[in-house]
Short mmCIF file of the C-alpha atoms (twelve columns), coordinates in Angstrom:
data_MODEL
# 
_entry.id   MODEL 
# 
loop_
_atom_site.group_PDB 
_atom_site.id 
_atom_site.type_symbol 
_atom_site.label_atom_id 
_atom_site.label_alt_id 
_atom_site.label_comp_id 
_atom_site.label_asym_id 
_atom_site.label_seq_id 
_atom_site.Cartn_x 
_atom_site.Cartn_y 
_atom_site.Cartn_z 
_atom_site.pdbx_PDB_model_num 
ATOM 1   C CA . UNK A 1   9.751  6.617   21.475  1 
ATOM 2   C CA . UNK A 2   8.186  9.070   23.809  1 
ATOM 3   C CA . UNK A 3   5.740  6.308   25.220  1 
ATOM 4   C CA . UNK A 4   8.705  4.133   26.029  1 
ATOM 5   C CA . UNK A 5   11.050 7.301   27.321  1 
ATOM 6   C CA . UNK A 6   8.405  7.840   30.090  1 
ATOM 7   C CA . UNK A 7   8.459  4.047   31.088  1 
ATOM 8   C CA . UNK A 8   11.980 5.057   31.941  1 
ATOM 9   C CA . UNK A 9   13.291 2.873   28.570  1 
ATOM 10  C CA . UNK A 10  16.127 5.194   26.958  1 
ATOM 11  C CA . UNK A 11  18.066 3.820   23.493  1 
ATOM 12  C CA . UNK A 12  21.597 3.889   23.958  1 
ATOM 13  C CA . UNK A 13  21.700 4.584   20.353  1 
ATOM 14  C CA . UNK A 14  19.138 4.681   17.637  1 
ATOM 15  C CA . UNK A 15  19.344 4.826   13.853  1 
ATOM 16  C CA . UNK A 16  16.214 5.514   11.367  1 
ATOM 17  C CA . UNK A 17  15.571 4.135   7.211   1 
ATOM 18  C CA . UNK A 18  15.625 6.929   5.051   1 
ATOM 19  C CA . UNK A 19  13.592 9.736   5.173   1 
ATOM 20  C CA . UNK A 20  12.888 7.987   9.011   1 
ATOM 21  C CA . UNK A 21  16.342 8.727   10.295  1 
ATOM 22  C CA . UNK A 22  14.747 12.474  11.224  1 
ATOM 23  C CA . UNK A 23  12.776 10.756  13.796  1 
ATOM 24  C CA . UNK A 24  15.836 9.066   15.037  1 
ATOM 25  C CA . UNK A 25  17.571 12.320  15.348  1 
ATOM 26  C CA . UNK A 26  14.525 13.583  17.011  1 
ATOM 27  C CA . UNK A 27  14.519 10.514  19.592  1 
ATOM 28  C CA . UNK A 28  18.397 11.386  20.178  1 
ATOM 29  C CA . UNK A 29  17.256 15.166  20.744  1 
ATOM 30  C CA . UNK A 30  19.573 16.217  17.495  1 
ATOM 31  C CA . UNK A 31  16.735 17.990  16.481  1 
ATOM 32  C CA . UNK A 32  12.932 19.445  17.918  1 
ATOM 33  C CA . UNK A 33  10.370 17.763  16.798  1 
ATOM 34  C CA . UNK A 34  8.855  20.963  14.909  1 
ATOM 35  C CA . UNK A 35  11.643 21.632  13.618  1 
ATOM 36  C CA . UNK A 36  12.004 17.754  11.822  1 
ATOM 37  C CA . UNK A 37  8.521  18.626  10.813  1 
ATOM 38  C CA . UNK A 38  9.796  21.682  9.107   1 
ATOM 39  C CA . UNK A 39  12.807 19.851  7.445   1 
ATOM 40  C CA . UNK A 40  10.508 16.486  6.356   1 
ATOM 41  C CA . UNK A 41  8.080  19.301  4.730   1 
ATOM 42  C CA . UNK A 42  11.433 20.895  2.838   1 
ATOM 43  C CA . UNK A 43  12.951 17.467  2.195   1 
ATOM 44  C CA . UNK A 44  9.541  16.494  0.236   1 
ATOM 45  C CA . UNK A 45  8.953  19.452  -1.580  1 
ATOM 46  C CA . UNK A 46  12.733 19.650  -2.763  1 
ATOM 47  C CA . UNK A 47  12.412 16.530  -4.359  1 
ATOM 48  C CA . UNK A 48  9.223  17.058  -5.904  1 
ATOM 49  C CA . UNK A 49  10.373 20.091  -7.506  1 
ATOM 50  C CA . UNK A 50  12.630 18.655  -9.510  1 
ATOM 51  C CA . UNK A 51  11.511 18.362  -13.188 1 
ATOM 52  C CA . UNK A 52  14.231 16.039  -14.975 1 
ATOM 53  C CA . UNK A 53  13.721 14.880  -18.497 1 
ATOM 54  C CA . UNK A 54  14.074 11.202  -16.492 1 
ATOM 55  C CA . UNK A 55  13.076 11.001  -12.944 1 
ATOM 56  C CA . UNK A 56  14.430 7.620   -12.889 1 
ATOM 57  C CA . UNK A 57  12.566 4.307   -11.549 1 
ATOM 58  C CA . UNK A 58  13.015 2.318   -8.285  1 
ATOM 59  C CA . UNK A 59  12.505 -1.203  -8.110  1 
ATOM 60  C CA . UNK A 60  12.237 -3.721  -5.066  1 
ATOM 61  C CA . UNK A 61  14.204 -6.458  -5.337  1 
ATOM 62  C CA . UNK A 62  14.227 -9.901  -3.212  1 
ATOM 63  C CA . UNK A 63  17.303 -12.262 -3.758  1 
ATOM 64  C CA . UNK A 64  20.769 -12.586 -2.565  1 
ATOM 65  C CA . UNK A 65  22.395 -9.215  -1.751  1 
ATOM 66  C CA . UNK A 66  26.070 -10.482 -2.953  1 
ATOM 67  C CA . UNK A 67  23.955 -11.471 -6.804  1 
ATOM 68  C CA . UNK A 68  22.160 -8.207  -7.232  1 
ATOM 69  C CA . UNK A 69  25.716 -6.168  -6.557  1 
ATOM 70  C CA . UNK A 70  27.291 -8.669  -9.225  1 
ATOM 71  C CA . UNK A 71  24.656 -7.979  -11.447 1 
ATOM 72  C CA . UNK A 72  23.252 -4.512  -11.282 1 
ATOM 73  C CA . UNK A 73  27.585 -3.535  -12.023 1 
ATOM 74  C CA . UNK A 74  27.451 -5.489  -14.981 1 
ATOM 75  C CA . UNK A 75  24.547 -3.573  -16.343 1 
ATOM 76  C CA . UNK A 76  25.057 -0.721  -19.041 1 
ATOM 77  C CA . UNK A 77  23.063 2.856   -17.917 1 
ATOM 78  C CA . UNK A 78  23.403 4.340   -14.582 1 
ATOM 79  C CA . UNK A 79  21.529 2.251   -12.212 1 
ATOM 80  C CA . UNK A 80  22.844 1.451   -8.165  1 
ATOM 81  C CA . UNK A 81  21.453 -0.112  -5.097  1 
ATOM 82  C CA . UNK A 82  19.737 2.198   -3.505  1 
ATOM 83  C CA . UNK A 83  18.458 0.860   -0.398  1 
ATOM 84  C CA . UNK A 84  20.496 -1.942  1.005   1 
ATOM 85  C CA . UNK A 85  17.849 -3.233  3.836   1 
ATOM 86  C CA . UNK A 86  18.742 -6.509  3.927   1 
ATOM 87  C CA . UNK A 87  21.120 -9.986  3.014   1 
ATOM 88  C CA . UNK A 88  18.043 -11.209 0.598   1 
ATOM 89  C CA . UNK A 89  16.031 -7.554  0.001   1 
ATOM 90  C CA . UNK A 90  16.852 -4.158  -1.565  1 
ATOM 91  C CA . UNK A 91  15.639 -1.397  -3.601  1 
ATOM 92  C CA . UNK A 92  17.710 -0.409  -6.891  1 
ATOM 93  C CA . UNK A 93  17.218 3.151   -8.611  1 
ATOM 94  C CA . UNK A 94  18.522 5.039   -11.589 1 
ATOM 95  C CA . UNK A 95  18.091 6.072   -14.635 1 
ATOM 96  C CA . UNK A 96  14.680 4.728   -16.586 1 
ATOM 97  C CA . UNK A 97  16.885 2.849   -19.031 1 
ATOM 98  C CA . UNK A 98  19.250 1.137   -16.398 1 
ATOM 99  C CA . UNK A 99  16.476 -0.127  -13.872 1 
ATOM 100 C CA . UNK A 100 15.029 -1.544  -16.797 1 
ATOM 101 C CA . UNK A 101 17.756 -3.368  -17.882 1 
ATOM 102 C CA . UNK A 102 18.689 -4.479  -14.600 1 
ATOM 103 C CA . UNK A 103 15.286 -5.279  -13.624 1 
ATOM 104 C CA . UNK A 104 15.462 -7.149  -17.031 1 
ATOM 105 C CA . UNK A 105 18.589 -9.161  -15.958 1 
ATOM 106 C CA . UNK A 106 17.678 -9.770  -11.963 1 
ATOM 107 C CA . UNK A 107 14.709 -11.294 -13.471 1 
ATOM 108 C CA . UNK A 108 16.414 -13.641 -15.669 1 
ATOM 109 C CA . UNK A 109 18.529 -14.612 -12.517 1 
ATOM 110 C CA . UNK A 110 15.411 -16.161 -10.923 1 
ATOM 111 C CA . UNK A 111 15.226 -12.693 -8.632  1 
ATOM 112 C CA . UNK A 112 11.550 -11.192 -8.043  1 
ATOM 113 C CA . UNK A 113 11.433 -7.536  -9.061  1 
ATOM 114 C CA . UNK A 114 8.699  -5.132  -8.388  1 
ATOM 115 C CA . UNK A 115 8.429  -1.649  -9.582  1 
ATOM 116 C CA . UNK A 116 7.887  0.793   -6.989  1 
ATOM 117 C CA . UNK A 117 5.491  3.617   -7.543  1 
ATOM 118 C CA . UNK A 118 7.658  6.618   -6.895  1 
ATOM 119 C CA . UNK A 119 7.674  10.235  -8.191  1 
ATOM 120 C CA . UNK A 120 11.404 9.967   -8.515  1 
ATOM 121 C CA . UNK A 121 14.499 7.829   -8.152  1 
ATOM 122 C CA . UNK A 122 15.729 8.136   -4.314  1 
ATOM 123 C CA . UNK A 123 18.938 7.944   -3.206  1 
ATOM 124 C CA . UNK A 124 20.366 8.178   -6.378  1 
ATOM 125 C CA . UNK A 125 22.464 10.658  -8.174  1 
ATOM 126 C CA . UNK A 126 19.096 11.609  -9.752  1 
ATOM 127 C CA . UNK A 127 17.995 13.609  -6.803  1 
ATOM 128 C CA . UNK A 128 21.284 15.154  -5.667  1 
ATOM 129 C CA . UNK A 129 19.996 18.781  -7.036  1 
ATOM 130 C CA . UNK A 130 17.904 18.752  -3.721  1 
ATOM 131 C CA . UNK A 131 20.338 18.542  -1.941  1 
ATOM 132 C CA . UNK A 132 20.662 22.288  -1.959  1 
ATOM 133 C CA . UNK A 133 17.042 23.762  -0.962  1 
ATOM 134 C CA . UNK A 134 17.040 21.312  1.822   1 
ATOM 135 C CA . UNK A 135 20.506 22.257  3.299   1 
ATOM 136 C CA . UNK A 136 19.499 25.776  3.493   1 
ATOM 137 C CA . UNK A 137 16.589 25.153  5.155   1 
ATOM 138 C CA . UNK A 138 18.145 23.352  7.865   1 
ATOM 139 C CA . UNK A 139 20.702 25.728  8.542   1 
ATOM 140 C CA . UNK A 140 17.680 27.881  9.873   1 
ATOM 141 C CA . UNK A 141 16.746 25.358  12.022  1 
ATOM 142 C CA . UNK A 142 17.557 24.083  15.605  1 
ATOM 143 C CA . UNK A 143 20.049 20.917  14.626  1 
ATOM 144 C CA . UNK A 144 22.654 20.051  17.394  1 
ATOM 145 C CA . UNK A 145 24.759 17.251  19.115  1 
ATOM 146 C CA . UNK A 146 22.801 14.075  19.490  1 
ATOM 147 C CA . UNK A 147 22.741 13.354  23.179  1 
ATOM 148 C CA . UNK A 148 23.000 9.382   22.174  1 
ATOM 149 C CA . UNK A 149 24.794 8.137   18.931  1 
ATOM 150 C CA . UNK A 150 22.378 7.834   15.649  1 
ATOM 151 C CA . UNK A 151 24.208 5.728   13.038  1 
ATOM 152 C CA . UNK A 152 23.975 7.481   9.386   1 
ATOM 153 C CA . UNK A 153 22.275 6.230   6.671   1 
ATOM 154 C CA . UNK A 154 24.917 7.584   4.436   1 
ATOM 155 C CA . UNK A 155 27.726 5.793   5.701   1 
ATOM 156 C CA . UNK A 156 26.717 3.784   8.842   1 
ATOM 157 C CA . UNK A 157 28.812 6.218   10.806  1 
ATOM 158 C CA . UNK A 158 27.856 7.439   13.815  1 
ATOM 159 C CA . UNK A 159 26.637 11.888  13.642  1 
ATOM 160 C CA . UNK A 160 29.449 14.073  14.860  1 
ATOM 161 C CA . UNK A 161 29.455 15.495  18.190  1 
ATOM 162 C CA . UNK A 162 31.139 19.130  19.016  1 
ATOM 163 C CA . UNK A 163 30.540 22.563  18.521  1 
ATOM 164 C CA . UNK A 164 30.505 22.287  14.905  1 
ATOM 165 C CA . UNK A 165 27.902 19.421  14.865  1 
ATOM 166 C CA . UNK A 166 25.154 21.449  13.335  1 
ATOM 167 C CA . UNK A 167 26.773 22.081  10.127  1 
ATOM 168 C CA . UNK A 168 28.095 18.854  9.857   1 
ATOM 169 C CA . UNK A 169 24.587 17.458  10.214  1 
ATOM 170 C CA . UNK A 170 23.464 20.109  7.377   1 
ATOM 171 C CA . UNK A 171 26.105 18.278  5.341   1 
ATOM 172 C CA . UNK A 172 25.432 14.707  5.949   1 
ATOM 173 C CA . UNK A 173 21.345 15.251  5.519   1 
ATOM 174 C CA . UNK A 174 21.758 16.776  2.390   1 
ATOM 175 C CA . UNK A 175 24.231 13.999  1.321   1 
ATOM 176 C CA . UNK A 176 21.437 11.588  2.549   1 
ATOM 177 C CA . UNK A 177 18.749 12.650  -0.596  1 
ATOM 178 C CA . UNK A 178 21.583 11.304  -2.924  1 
ATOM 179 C CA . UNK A 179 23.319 8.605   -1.373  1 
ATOM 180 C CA . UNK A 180 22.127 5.180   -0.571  1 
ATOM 181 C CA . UNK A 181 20.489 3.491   2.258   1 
ATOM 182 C CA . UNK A 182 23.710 1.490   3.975   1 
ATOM 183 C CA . UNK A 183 21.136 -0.232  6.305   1 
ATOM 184 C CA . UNK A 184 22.909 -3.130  6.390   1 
ATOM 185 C CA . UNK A 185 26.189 -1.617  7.233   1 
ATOM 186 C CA . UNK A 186 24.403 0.560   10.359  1 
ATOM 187 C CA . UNK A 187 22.937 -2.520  11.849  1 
ATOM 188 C CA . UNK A 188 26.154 -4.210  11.730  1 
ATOM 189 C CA . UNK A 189 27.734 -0.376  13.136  1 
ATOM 190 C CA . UNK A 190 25.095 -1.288  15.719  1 
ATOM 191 C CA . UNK A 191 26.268 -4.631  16.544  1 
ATOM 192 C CA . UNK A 192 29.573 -3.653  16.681  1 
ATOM 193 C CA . UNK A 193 28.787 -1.224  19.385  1 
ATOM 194 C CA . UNK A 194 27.334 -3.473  21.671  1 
ATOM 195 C CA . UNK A 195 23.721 -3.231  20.837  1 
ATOM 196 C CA . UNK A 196 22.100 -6.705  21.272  1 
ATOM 197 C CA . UNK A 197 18.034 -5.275  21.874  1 
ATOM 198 C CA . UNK A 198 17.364 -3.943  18.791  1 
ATOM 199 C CA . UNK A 199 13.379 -2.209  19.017  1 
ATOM 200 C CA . UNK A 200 11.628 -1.067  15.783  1 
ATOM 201 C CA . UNK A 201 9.550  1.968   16.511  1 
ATOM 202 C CA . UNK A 202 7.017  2.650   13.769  1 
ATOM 203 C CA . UNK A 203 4.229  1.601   11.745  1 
ATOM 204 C CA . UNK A 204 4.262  -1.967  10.821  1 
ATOM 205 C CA . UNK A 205 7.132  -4.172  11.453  1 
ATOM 206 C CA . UNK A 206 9.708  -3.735  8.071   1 
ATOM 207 C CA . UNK A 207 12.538 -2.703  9.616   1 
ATOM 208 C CA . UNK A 208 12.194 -6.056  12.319  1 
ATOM 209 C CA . UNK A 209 12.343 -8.038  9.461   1 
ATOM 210 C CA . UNK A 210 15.614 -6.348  8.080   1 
ATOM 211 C CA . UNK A 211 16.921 -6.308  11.492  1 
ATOM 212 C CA . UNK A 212 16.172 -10.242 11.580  1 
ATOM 213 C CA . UNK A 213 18.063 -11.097 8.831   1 
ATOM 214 C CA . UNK A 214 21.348 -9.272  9.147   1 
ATOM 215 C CA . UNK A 215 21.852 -9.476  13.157  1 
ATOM 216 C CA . UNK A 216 18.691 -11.564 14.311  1 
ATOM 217 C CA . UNK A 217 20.721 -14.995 14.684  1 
ATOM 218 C CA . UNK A 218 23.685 -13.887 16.527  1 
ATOM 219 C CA . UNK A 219 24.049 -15.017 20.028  1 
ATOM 220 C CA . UNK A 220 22.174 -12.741 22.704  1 
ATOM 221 C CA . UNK A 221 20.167 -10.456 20.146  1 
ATOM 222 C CA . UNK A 222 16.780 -9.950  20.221  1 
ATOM 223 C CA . UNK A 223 14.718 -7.940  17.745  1 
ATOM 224 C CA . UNK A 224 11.431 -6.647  18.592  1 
ATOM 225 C CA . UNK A 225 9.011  -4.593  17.183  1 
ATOM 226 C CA . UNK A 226 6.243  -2.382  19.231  1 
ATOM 227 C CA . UNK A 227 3.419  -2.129  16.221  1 
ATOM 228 C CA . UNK A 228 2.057  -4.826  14.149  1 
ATOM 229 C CA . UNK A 229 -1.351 -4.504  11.744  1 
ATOM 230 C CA . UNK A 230 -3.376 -7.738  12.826  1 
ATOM 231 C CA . UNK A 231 -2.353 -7.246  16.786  1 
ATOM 232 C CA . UNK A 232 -3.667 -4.063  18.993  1 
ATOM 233 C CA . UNK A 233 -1.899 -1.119  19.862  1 
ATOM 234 C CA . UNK A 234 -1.584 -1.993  23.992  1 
ATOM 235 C CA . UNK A 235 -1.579 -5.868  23.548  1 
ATOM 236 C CA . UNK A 236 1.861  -5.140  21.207  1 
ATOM 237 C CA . UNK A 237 3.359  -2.755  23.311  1 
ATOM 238 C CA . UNK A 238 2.966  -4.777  26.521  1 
ATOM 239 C CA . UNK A 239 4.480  -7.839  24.253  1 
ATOM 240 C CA . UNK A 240 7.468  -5.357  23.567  1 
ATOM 241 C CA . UNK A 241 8.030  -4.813  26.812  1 
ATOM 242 C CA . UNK A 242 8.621  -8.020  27.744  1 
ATOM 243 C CA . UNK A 243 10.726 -8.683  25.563  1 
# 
């Protein structure tokens, strides 16, 4: 984002996956970028800390969005969606005994499931005891307004502006450990907005893929992505750019 700001390229609203919507923040100057360093650092070891009798699983997931929903409610144990990224992709997470079951079920459905290899269940109710440690560290730390609008994971709202932003943001991060991704919500949030250029900044090219599938057809939307692992560093940027 910085390499693009001084190009004179500014988002007119931005919105990061998980644990990536701190750099989003930090693009929309909600937060220094020492101080996301700082709150990454506390958001890790929170989690890490936890010693459950289950950590719970995650699983990726690729078939029809509508079809896993159906399913994964009609499984017994506590098991949810956890990262909606797409119309045909998503993560689920819960309990040991419910991602098995589900996994059990998507698979017998025709679905492809892979097992993630994860220290704990994410977004889940699983992880909601971090929520604490993390919330008091970023009360210390230099949160405020976003100057441009960065759409929430948790809801695919956009973060509150005001005096009493900071705290709000406290509460919404914190809500973020536990809640699911709504990615596919936010990029229709973004949509609605007026967005039609959306850019994935970051390694790879994931979240251009997501972004493909949920808002990529519509008329007048591009979807780009500035890195990709079989095409330089400047020959991608410059092919960014263009578009």
């Amino acid at each position: 984002p910085r390499l693009v700001t001084a190009w004179g390229i500014e988002p007119d609203m931005v919105m990061g996956h998980s644990l990536g919507e701190y750099g989003a923040l930090v693009a929309a100057g909600g937060m220094p970028l020492g101080d996301a360093l700082v709150a990454v650092a506390a958001r890790g070891d929170a989690m890490t800390r936890l010693a459950l009798g289950d950590n719970g699983l995650m699983a990726a997931v690729f078939g029809p969005l509508d079809d896993v929903n159906r399913i994964v409610e009609g499984v017994d144990g506590y098991v949810v969606v956890a990262n909606v990224n797409s119309t045909k992709e998503c993560v689920i997470g819960g309990e040991t005994a419910g991602v098995k079951a589900a996994t059990a079920a998507l698979q017998a459905a025709g679905m492809k499931v892979i097992q993630l290899p994860v220290s704990h269940a994410f977004h889940t109710r699983i992880v909601e005891p971090a929520a604490a440690p993390l919330r008091d560290v970023l009360r210390g730390l230099g949160l405020k307004a976003p100057r441009v609008p960065v759409v929430a994971n948790v809801d695919a709202q956009p973060y509150p502006t005001g005096p009493d932003a900071a705290e709000k943001m406290v509460e919404i991060l914190g809500r973020q450990i536990g809640s699911p991704v709504q990615w596919v919500k936010g990029l229709n949030a973004l949509y609605d907005a007026g967005c039609r250029v959306f850019v994935e900044m970051g390694p790879k090219r994931a979240l251009y893929g997501m972004a493909e599938d949920v808002v990529g057809g519509r008329e007048g939307v591009s979807v780009l992505f500035t890195n990709h692992p079989k095409t330089p560093d400047v020959v991608q940027v410059n092919r960014t750019l263009c578009g």
